[in-house]
Biopython code that builds the backbone (N, CA, C, O; Angstrom):
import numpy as np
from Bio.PDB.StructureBuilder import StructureBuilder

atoms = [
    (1, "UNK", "N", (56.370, -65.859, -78.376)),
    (1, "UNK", "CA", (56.908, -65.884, -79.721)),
    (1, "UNK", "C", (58.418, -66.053, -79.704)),
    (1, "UNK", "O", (58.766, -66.754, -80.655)),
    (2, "UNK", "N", (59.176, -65.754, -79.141)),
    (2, "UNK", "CA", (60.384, -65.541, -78.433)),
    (2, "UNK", "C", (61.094, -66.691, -78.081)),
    (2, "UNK", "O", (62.245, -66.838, -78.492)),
    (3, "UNK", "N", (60.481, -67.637, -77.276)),
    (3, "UNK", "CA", (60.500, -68.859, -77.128)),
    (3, "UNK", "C", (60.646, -70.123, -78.144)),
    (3, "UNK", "O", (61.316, -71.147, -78.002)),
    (4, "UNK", "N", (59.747, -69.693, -79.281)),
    (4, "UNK", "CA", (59.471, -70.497, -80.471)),
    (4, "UNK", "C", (60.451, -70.520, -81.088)),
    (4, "UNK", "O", (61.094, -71.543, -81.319)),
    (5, "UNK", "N", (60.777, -69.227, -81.520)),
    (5, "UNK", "CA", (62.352, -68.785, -82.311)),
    (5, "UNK", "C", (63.438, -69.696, -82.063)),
    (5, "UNK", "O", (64.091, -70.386, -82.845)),
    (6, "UNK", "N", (63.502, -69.545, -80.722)),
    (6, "UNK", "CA", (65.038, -69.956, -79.717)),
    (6, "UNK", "C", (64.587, -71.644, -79.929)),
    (6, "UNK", "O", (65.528, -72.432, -80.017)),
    (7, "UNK", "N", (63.582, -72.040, -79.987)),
    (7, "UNK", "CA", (63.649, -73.599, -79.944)),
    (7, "UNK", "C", (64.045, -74.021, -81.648)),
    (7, "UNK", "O", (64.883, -74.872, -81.945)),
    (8, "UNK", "N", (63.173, -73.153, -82.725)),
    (8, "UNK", "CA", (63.199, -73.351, -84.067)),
    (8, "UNK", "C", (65.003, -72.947, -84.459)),
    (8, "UNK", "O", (65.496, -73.406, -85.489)),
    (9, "UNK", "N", (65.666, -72.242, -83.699)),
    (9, "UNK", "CA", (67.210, -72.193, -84.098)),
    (9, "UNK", "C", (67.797, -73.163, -83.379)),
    (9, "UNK", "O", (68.850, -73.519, -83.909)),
    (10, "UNK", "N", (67.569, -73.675, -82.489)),
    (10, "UNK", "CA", (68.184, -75.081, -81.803)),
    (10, "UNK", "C", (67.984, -76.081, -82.762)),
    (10, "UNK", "O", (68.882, -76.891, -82.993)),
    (11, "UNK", "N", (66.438, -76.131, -83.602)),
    (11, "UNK", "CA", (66.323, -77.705, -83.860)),
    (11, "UNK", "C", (67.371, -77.413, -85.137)),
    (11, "UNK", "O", (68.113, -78.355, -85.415)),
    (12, "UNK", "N", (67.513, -76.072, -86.018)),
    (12, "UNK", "CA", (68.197, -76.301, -87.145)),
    (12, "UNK", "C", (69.432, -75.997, -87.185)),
    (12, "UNK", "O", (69.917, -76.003, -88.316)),
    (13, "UNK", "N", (70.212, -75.694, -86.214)),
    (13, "UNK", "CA", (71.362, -75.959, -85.767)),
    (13, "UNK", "C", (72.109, -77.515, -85.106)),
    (13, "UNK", "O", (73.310, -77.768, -85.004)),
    (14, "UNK", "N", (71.196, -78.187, -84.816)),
    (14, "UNK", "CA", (71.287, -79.620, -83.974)),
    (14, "UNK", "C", (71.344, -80.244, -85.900)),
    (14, "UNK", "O", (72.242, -80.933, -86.384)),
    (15, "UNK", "N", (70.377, -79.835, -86.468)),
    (15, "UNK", "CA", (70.274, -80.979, -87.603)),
    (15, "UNK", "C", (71.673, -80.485, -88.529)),
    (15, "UNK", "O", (72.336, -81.344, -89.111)),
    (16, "UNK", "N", (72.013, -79.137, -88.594)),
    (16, "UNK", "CA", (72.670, -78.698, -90.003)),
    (16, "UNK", "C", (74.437, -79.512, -89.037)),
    (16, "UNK", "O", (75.495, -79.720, -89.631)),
    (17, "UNK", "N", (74.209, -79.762, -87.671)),
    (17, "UNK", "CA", (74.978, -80.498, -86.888)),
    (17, "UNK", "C", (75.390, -81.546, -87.074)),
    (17, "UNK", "O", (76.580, -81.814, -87.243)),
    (18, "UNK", "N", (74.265, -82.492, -87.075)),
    (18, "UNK", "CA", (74.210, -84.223, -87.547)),
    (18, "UNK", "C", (74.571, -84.424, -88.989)),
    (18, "UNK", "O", (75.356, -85.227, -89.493)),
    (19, "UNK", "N", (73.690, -83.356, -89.620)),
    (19, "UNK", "CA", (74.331, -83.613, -91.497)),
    (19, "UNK", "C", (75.442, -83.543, -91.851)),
    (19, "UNK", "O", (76.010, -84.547, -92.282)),
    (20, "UNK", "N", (76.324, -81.835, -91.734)),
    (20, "UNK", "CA", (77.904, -82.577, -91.597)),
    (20, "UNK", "C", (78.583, -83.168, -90.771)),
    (20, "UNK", "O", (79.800, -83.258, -90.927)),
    (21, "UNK", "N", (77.792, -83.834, -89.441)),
    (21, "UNK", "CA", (78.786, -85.022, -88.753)),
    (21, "UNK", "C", (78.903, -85.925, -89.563)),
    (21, "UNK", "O", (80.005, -86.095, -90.083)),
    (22, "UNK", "N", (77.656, -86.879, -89.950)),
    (22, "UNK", "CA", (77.324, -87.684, -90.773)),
    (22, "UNK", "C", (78.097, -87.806, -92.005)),
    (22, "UNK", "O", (78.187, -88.912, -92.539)),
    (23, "UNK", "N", (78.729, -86.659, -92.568)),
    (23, "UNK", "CA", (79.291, -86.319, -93.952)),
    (23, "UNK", "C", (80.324, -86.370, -93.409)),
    (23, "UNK", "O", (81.121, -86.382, -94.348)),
    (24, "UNK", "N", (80.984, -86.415, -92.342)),
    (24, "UNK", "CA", (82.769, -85.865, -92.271)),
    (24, "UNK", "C", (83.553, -87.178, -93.009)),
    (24, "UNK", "O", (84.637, -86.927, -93.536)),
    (25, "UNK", "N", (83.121, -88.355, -93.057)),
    (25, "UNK", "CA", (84.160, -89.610, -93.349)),
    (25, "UNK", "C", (84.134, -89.519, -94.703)),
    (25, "UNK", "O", (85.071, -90.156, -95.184)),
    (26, "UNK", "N", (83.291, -88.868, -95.707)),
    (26, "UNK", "CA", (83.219, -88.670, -96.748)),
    (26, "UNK", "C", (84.827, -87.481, -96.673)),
    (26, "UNK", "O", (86.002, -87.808, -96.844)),
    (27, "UNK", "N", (84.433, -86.542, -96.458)),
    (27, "UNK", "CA", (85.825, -85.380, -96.715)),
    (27, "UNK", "C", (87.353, -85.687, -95.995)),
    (27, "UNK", "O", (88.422, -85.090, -96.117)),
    (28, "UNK", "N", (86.959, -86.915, -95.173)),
    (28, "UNK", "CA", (88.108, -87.364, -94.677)),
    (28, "UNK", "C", (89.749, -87.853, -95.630)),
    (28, "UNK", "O", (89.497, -88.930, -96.172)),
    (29, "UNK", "N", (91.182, -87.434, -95.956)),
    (29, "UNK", "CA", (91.784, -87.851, -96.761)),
    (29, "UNK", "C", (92.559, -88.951, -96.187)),
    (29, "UNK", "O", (92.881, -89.269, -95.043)),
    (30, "UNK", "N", (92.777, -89.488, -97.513)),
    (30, "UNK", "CA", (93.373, -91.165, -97.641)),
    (30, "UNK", "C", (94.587, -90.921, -96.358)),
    (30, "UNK", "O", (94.888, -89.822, -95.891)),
    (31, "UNK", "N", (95.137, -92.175, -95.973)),
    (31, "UNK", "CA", (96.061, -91.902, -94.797)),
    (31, "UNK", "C", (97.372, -91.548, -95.333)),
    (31, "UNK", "O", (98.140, -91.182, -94.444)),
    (32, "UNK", "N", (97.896, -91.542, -96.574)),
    (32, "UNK", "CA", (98.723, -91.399, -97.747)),
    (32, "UNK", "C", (98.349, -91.100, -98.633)),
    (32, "UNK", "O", (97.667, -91.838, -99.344)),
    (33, "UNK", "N", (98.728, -89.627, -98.989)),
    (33, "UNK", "CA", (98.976, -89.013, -100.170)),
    (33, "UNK", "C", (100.037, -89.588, -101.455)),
    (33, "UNK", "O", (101.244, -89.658, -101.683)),
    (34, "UNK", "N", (98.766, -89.931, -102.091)),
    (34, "UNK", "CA", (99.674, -90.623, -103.538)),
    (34, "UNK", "C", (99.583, -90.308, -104.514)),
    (34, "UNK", "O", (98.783, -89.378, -104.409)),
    (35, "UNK", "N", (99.877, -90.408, -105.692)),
    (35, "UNK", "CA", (99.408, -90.160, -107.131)),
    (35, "UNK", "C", (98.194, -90.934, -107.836)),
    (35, "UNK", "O", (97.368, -91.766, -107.461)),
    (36, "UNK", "N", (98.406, -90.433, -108.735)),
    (36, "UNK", "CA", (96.623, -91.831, -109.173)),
    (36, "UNK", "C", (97.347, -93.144, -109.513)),
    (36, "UNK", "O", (96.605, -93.934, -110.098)),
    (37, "UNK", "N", (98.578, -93.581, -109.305)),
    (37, "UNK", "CA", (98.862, -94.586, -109.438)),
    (37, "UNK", "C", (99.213, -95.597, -107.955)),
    (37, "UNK", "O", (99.526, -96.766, -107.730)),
    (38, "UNK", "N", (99.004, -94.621, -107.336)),
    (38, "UNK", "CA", (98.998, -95.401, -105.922)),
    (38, "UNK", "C", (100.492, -94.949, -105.314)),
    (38, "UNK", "O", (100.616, -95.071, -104.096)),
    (39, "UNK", "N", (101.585, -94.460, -106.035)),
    (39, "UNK", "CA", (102.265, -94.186, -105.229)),
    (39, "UNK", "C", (102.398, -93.235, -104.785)),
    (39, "UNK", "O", (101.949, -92.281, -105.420)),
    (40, "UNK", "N", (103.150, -92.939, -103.323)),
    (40, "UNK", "CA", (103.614, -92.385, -102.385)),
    (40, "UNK", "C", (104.665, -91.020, -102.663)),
    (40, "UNK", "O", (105.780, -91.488, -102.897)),
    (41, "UNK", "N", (104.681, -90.379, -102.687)),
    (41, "UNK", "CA", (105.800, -88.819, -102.435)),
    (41, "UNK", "C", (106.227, -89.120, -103.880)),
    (41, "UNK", "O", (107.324, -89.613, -104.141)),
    (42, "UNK", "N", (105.210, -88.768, -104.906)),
    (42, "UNK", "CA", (105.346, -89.102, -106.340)),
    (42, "UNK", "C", (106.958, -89.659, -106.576)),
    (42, "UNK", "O", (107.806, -89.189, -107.335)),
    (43, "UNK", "N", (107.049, -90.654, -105.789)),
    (43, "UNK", "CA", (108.074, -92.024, -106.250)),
    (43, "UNK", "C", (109.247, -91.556, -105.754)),
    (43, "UNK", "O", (110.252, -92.241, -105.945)),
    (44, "UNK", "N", (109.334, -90.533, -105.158)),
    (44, "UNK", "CA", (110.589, -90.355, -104.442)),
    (44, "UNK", "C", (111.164, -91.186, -103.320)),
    (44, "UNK", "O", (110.271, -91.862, -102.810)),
    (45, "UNK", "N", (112.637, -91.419, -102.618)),
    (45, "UNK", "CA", (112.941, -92.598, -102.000)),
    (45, "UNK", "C", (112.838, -91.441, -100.454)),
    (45, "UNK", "O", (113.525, -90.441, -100.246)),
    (46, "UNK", "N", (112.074, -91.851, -99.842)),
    (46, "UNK", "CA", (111.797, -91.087, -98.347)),
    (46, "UNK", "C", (112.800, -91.222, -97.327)),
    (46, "UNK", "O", (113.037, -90.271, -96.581)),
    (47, "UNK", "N", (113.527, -92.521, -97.205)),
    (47, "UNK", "CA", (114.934, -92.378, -96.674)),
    (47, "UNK", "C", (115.932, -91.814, -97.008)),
    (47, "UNK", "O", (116.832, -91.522, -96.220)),
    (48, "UNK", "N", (115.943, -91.551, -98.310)),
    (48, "UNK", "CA", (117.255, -90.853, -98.994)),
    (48, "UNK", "C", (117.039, -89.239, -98.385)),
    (48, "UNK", "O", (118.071, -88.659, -98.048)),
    (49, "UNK", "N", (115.900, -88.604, -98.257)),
    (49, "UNK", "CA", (115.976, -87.875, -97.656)),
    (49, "UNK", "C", (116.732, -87.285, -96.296)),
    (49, "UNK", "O", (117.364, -86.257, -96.054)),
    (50, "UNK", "N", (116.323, -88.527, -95.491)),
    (50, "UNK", "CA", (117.461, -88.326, -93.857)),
    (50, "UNK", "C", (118.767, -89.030, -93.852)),
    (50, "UNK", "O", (119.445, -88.912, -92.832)),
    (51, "UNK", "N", (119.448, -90.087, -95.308)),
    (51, "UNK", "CA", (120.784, -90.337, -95.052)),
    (51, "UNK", "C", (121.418, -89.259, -95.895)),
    (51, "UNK", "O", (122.391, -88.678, -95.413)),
    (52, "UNK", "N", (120.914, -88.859, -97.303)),
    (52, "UNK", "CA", (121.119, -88.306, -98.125)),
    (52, "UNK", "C", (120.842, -86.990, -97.755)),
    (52, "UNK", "O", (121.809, -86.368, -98.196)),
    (53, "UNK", "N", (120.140, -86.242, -97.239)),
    (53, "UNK", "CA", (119.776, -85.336, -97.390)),
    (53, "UNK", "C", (119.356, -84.244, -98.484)),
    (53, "UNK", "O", (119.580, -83.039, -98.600)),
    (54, "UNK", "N", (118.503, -85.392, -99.394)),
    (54, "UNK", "CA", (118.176, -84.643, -101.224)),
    (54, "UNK", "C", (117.153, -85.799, -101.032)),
    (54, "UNK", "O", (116.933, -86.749, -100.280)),
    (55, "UNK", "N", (116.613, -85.137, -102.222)),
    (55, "UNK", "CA", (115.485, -85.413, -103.122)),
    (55, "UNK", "C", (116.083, -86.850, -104.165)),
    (55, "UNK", "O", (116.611, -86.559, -105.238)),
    (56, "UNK", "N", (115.951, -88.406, -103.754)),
    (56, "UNK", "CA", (116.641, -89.380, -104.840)),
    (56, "UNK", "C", (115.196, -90.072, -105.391)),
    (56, "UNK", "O", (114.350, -90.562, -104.643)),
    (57, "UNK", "N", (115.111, -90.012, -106.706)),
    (57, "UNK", "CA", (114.390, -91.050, -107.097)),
    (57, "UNK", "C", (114.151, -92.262, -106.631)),
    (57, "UNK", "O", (115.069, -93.014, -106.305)),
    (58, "UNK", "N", (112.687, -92.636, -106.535)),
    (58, "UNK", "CA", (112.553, -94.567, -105.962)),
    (58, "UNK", "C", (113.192, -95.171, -107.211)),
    (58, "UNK", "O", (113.687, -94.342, -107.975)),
    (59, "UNK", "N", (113.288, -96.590, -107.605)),
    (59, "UNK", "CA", (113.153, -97.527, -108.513)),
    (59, "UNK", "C", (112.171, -98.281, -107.834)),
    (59, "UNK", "O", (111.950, -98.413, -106.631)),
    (60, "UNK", "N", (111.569, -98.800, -108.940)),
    (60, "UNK", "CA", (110.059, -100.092, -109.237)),
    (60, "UNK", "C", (110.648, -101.240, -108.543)),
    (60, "UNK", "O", (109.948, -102.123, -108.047)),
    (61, "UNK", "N", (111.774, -101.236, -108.506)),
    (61, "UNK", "CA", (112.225, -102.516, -108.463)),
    (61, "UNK", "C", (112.533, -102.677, -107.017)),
    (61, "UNK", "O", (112.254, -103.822, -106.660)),
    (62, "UNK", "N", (112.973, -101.995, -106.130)),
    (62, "UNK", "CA", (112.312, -101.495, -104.440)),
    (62, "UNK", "C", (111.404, -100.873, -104.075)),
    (62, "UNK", "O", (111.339, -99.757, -103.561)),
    (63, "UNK", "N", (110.506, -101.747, -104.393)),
    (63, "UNK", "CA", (108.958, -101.376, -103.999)),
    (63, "UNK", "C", (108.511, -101.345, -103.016)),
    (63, "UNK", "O", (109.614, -101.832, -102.764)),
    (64, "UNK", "N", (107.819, -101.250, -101.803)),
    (64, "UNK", "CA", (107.293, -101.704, -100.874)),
    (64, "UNK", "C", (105.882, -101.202, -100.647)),
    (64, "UNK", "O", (105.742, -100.040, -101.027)),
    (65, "UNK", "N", (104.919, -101.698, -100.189)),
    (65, "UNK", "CA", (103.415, -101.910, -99.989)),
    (65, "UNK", "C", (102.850, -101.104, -98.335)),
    (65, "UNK", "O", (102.542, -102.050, -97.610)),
    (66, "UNK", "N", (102.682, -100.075, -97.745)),
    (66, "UNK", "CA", (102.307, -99.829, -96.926)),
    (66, "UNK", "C", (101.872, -98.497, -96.406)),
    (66, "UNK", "O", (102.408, -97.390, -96.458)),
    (67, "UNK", "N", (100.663, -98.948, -95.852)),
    (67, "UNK", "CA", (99.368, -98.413, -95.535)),
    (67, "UNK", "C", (98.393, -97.884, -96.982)),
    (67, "UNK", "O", (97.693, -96.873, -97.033)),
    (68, "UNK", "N", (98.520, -98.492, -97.637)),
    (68, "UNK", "CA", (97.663, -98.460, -99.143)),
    (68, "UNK", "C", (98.353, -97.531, -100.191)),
    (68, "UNK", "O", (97.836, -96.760, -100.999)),
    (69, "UNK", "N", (99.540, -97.793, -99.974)),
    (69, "UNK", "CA", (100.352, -96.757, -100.442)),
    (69, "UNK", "C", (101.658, -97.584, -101.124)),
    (69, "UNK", "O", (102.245, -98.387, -100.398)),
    (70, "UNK", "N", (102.045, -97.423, -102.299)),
    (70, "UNK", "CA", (103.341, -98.200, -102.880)),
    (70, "UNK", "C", (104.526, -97.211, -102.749)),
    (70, "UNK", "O", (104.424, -96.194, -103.436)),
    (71, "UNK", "N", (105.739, -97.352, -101.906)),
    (71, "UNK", "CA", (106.914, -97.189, -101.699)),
    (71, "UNK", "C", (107.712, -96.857, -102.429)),
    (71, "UNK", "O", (106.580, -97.303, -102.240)),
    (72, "UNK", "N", (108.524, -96.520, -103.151)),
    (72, "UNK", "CA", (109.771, -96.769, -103.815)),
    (72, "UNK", "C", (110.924, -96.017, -103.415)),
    (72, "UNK", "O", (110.893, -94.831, -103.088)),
    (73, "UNK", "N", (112.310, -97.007, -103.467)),
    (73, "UNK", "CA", (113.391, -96.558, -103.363)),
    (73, "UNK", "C", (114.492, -97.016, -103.783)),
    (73, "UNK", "O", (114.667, -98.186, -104.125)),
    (74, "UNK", "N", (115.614, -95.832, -103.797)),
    (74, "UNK", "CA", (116.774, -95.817, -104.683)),
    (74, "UNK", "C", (117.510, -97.081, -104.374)),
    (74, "UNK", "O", (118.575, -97.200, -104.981)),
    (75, "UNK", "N", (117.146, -98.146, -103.486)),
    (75, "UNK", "CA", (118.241, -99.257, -103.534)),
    (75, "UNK", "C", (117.877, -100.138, -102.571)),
    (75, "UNK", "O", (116.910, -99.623, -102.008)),
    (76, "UNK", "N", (118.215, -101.577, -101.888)),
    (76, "UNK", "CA", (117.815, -102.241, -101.244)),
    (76, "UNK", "C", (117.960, -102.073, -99.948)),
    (76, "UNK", "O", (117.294, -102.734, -99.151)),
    (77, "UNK", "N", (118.952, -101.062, -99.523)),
    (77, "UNK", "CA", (119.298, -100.767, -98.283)),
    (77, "UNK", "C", (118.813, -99.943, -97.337)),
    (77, "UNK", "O", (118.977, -100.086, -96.125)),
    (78, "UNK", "N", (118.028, -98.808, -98.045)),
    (78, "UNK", "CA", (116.730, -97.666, -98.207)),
    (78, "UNK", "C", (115.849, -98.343, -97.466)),
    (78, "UNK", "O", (115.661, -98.156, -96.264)),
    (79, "UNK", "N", (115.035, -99.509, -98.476)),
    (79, "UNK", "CA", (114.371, -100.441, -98.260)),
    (79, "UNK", "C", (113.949, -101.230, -97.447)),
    (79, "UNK", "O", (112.790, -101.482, -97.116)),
    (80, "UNK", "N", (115.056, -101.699, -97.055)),
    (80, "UNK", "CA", (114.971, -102.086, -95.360)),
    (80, "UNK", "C", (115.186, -101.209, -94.634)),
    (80, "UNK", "O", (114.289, -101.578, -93.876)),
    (81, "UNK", "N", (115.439, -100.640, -94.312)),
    (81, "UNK", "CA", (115.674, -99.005, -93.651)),
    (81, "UNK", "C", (113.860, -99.129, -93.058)),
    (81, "UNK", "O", (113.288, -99.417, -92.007)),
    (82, "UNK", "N", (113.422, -98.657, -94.655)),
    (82, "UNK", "CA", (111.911, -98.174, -94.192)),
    (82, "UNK", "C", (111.106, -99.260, -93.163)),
    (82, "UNK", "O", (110.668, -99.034, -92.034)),
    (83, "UNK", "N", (111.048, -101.033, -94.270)),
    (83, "UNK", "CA", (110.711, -101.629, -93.394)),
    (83, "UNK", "C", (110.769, -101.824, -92.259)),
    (83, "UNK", "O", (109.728, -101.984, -91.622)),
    (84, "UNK", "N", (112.225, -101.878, -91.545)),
    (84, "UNK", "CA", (112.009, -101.711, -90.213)),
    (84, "UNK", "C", (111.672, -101.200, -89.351)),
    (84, "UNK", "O", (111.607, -101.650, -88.207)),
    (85, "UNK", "N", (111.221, -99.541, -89.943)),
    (85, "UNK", "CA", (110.960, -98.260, -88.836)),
    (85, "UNK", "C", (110.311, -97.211, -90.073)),
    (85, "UNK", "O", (110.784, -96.105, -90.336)),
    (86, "UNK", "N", (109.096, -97.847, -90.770)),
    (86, "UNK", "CA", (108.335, -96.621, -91.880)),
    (86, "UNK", "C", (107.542, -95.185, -91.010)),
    (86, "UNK", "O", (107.371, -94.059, -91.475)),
    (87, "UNK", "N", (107.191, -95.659, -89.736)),
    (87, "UNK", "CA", (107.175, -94.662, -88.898)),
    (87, "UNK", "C", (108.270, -93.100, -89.236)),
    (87, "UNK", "O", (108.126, -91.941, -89.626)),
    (88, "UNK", "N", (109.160, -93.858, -88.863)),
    (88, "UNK", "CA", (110.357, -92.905, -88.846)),
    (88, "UNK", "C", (110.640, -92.185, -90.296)),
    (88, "UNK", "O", (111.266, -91.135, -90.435)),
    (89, "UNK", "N", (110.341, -92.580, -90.828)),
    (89, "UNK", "CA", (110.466, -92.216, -92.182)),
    (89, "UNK", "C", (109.264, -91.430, -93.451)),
    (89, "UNK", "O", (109.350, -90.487, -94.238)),
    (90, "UNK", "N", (108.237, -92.394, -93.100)),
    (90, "UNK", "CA", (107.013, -91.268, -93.424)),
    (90, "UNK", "C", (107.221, -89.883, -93.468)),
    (90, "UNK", "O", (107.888, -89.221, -92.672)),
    (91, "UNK", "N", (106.465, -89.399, -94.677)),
    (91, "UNK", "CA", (106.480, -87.926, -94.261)),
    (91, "UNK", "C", (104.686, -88.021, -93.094)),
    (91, "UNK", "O", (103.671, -88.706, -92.970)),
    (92, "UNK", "N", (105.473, -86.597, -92.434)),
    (92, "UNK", "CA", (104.593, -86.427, -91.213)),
    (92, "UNK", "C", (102.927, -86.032, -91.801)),
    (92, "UNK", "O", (102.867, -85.567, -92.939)),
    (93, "UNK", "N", (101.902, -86.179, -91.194)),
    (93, "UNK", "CA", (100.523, -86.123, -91.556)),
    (93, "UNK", "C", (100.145, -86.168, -92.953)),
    (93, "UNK", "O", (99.698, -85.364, -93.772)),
    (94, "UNK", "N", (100.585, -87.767, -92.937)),
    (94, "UNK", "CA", (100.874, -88.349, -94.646)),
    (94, "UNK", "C", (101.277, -87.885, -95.893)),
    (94, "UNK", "O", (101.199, -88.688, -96.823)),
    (95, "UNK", "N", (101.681, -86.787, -96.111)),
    (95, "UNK", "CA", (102.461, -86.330, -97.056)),
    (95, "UNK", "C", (101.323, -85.507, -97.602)),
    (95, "UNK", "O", (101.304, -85.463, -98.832)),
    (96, "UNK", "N", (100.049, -84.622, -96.769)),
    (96, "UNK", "CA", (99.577, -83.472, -97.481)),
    (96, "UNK", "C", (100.215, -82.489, -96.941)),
    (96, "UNK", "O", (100.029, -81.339, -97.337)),
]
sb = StructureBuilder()
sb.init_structure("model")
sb.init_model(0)
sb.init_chain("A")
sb.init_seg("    ")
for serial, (resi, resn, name, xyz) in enumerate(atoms, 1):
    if name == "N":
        sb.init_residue(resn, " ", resi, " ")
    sb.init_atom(name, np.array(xyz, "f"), 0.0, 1.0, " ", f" {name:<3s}", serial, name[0])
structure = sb.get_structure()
């Protein structure tokens, strides 16, 4: 009887196993944290952070597009900043 047990908690441990493996890409989050409008660090300029050291508003009008995520920043120079090195600039484990 003993035996039966120990096999009947294996099989429903192996399955309750596979079901949330199976489920994890579902709870998985976006690679960027955005707003429901798609942008990024609710529109703040992410370089202004490390030249500036503050919090500067993006503008629409320096936009940039990356990793499913829309950009914005305080000026064109920001801008290229990011483009060349968004690595560096990202907030770290996408901005949750």
């Amino acid at each position: 009887m003993e035996k039966n047990s120990s096999g009947f908690k294996r099989i429903v441990w192996l399955t309750t196993l596979l079901v949330f493996g199976m489920s994890a890409p579902a709870w998985a989050k976006k690679p960027i944290n955005t707003n429901w409008s798609g942008v990024a660090i609710k529109g703040y300029d992410t370089v202004a952070y490390f030249t500036e050291g503050k919090a500067v508003k993006g503008k629409k009008q320096f936009e940039y597009r990356w990793k499913d995520a829309r950009w914005r920043f305080a000026n064109d120079r920001h801008l290229e900043m990011f483009k060349a090195d968004p690595e560096k600039y990202a907030p770290r484990y996408g901005g949750y």
